[in-house]
PyMOL commands that place a pseudoatom at each C-alpha (Angstrom):
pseudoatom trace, name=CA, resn=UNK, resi=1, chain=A, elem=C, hetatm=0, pos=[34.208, -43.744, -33.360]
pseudoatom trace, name=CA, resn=UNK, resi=2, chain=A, elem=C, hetatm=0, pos=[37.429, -43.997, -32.268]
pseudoatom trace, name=CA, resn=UNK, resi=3, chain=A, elem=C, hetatm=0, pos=[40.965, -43.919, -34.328]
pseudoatom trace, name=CA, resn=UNK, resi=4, chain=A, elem=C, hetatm=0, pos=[43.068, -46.199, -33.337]
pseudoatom trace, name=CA, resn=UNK, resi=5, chain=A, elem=C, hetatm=0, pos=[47.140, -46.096, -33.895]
pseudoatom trace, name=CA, resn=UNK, resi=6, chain=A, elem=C, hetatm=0, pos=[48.618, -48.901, -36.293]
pseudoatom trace, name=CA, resn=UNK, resi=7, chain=A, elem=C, hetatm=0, pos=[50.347, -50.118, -32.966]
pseudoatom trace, name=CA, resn=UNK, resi=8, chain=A, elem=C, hetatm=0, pos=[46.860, -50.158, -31.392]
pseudoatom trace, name=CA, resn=UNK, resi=9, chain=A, elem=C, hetatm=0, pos=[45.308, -51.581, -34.026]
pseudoatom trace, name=CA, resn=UNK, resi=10, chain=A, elem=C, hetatm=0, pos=[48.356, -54.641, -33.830]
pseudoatom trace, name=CA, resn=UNK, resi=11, chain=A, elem=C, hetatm=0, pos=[47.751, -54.486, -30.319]
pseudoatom trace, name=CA, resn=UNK, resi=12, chain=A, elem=C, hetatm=0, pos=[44.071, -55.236, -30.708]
pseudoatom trace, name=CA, resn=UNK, resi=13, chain=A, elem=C, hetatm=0, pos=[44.477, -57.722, -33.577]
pseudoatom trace, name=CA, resn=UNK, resi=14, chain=A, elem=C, hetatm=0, pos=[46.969, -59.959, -31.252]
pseudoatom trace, name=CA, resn=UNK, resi=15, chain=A, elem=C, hetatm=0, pos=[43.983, -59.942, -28.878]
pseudoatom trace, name=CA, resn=UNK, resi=16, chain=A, elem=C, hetatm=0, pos=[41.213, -60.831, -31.102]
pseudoatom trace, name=CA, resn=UNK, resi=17, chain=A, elem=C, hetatm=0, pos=[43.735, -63.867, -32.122]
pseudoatom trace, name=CA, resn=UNK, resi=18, chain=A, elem=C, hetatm=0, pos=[44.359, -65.063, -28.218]
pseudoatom trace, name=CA, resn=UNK, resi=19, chain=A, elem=C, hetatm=0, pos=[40.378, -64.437, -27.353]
pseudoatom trace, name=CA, resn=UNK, resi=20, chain=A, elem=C, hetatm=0, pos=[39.613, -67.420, -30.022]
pseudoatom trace, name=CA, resn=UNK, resi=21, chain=A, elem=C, hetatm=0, pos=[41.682, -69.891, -28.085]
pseudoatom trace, name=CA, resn=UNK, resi=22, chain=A, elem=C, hetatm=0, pos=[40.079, -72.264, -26.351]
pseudoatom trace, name=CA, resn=UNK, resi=23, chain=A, elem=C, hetatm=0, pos=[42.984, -71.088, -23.249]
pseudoatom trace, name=CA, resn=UNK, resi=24, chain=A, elem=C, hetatm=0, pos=[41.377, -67.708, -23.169]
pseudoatom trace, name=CA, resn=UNK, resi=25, chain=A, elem=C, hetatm=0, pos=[37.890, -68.787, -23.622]
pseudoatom trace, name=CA, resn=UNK, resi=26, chain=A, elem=C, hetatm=0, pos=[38.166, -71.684, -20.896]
pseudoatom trace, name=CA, resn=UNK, resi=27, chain=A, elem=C, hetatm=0, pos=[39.141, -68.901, -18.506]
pseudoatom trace, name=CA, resn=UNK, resi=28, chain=A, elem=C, hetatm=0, pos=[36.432, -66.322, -19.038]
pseudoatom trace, name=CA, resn=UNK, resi=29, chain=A, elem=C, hetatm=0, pos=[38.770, -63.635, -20.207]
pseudoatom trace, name=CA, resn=UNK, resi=30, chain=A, elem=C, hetatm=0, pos=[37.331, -60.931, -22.137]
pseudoatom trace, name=CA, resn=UNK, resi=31, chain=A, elem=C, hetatm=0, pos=[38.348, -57.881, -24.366]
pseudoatom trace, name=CA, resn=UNK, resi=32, chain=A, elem=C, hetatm=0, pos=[37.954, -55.578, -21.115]
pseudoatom trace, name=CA, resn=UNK, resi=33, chain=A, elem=C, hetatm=0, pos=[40.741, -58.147, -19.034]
pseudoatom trace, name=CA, resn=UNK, resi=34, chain=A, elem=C, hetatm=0, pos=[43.075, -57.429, -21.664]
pseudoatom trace, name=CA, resn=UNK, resi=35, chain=A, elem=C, hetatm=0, pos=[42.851, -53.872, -21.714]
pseudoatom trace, name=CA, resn=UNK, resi=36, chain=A, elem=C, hetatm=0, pos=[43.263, -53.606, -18.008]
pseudoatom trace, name=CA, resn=UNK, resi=37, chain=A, elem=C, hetatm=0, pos=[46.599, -55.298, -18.195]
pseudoatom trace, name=CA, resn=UNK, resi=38, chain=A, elem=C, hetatm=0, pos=[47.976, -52.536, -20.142]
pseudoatom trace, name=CA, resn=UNK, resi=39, chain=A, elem=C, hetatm=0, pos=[48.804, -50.231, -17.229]
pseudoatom trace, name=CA, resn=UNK, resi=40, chain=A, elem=C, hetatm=0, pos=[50.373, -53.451, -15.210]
pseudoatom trace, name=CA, resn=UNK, resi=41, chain=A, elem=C, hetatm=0, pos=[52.444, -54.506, -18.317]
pseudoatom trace, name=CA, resn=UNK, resi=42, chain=A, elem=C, hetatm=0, pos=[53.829, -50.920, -18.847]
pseudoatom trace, name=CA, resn=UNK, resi=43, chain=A, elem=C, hetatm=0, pos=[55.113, -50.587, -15.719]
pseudoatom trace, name=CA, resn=UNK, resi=44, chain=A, elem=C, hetatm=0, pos=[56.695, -54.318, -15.415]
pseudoatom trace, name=CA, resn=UNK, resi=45, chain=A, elem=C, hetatm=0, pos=[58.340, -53.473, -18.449]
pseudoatom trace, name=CA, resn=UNK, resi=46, chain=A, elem=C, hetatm=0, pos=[59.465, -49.418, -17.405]
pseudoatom trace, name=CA, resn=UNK, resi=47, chain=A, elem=C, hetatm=0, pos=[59.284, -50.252, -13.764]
pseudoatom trace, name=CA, resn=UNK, resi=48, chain=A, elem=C, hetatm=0, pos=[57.199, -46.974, -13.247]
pseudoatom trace, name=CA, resn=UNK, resi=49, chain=A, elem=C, hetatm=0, pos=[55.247, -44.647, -15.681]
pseudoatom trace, name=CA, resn=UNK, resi=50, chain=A, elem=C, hetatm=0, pos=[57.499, -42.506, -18.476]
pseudoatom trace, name=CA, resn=UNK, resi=51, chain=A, elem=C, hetatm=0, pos=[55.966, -39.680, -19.407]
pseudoatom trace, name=CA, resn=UNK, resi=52, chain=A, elem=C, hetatm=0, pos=[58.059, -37.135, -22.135]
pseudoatom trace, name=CA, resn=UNK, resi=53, chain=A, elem=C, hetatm=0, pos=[58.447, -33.727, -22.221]
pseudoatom trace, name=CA, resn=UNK, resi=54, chain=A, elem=C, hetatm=0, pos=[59.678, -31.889, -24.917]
pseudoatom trace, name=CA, resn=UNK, resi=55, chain=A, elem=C, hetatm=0, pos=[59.813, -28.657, -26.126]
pseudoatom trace, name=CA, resn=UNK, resi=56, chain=A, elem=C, hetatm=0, pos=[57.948, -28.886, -28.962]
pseudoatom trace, name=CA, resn=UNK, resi=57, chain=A, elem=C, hetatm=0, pos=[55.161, -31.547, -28.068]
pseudoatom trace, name=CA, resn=UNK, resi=58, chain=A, elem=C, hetatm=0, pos=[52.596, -31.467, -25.032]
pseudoatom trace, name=CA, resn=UNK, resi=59, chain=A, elem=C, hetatm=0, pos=[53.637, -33.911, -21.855]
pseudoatom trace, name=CA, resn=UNK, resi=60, chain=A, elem=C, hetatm=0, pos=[52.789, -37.567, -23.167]
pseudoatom trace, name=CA, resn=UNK, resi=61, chain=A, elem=C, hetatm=0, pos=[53.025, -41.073, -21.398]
pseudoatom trace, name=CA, resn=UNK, resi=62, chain=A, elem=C, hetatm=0, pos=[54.995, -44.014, -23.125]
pseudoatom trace, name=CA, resn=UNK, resi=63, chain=A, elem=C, hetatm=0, pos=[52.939, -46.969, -23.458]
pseudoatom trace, name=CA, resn=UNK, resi=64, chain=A, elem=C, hetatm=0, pos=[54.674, -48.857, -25.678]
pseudoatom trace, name=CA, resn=UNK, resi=65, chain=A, elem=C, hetatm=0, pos=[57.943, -49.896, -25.346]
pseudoatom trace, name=CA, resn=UNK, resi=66, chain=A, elem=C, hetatm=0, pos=[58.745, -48.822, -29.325]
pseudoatom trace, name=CA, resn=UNK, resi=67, chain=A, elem=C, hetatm=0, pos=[57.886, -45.227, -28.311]
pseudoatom trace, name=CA, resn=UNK, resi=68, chain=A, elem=C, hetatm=0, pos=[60.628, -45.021, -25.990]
pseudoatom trace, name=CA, resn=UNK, resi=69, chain=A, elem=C, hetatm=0, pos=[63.112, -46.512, -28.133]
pseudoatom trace, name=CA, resn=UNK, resi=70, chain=A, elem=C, hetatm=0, pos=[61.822, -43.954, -31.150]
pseudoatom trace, name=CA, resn=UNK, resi=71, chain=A, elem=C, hetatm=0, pos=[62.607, -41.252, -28.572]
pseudoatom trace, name=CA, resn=UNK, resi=72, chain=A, elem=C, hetatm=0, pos=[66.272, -42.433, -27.349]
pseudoatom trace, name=CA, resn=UNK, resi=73, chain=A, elem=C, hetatm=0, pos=[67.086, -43.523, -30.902]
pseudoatom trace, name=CA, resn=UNK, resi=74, chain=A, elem=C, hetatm=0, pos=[68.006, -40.076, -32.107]
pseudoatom trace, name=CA, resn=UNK, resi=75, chain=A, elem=C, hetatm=0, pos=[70.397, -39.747, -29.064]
pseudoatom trace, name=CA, resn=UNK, resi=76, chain=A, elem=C, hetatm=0, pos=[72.503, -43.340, -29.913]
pseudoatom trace, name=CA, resn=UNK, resi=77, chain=A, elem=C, hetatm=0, pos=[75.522, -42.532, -30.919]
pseudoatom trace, name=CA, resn=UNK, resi=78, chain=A, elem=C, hetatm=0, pos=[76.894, -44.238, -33.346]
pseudoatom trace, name=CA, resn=UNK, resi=79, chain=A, elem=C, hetatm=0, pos=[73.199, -44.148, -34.577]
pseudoatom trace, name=CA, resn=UNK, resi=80, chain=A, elem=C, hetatm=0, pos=[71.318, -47.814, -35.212]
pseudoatom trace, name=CA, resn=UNK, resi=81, chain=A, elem=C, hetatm=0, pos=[70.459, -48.496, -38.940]
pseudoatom trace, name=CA, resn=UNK, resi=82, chain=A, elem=C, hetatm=0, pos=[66.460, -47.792, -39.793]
pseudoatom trace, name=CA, resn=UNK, resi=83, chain=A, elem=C, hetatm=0, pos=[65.993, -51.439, -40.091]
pseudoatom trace, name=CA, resn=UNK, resi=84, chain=A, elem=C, hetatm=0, pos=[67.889, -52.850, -36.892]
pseudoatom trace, name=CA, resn=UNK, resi=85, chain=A, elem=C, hetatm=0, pos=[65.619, -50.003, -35.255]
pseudoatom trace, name=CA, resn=UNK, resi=86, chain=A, elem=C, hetatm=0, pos=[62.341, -51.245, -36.688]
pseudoatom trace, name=CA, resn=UNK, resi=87, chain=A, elem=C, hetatm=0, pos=[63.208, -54.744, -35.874]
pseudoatom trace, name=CA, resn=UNK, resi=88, chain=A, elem=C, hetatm=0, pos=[64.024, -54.019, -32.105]
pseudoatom trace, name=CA, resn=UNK, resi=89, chain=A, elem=C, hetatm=0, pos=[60.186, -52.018, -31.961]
pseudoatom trace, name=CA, resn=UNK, resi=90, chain=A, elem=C, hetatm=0, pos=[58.892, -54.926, -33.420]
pseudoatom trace, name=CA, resn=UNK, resi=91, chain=A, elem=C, hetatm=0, pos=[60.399, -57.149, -31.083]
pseudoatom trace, name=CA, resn=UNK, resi=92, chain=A, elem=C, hetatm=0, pos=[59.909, -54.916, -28.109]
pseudoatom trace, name=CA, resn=UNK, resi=93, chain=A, elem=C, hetatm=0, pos=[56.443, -54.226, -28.793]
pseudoatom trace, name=CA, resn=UNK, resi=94, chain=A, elem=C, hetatm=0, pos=[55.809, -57.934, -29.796]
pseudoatom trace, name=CA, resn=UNK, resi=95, chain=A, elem=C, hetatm=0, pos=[56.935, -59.043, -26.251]
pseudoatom trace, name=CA, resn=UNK, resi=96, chain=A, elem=C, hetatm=0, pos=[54.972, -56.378, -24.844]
pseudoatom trace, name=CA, resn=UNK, resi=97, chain=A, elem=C, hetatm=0, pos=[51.897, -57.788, -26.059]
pseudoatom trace, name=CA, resn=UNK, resi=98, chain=A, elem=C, hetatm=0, pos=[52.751, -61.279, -24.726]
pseudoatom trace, name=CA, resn=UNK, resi=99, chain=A, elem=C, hetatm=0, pos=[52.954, -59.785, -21.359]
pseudoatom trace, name=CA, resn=UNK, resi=100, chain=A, elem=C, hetatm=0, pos=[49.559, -58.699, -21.667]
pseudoatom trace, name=CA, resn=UNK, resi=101, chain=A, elem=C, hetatm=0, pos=[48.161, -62.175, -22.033]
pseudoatom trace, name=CA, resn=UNK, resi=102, chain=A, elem=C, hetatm=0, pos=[49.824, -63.889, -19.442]
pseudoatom trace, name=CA, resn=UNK, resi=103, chain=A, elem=C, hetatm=0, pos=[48.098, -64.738, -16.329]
pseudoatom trace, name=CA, resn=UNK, resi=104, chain=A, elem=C, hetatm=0, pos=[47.109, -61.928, -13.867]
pseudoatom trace, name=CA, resn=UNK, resi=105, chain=A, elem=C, hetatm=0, pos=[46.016, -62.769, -10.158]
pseudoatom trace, name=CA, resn=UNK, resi=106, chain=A, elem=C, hetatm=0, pos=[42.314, -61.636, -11.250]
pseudoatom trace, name=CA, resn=UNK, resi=107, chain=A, elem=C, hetatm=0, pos=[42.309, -65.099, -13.155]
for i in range(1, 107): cmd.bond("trace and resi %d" % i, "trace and resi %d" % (i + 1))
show_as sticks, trace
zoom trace
């Protein structure tokens, strides 16, 4: 089985909650839909695919918009507060997520 993130997971939950509308349901849109707005959404919101490299981690690709604000974060100078930080992710990510439910032209 696989282990899913805590952003995943939120990711997932969001989901679950939009598939029980009536909206969703009167429009056929499953679980798979969703997930194949992912790629779309990430680049509408980077404009193109980020993928990091640093020296001490393998290559990875961005797919939340929190990731790439964890990443910049240490380079802000004066440096944001933890909790103005957490709050932009949240928001960031949050928006994210509505991006994924909104209509696609498969729909």
């Amino acid at each position: 089985m696989r282990a899913y993130t805590q952003k995943q997971q939120q990711l997932l939950t969001h989901w679950s909650d939009a598939l029980g509308t009536e909206a969703i349901q009167s429009h056929r849109i499953i679980l798979d839909h969703l997930s194949n707005t992912l790629e779309p959404a990430a680049q509408r919101c980077f404009q193109r695919s980020i993928v990091l490299h640093t020296p001490d981690r393998l290559p990875h690709k961005i797919q939340l918009p929190s990731g790439l604000l964890a990443h910049l974060s240490t380079q802000l100078n004066p440096p944001a507060s933890p909790q103005v930080l957490e709050r932009l992710a949240l928001e960031l990510d949050d928006s994210f997520s509505n991006d994924t439910l909104c209509p696609s032209p498969m729909h």
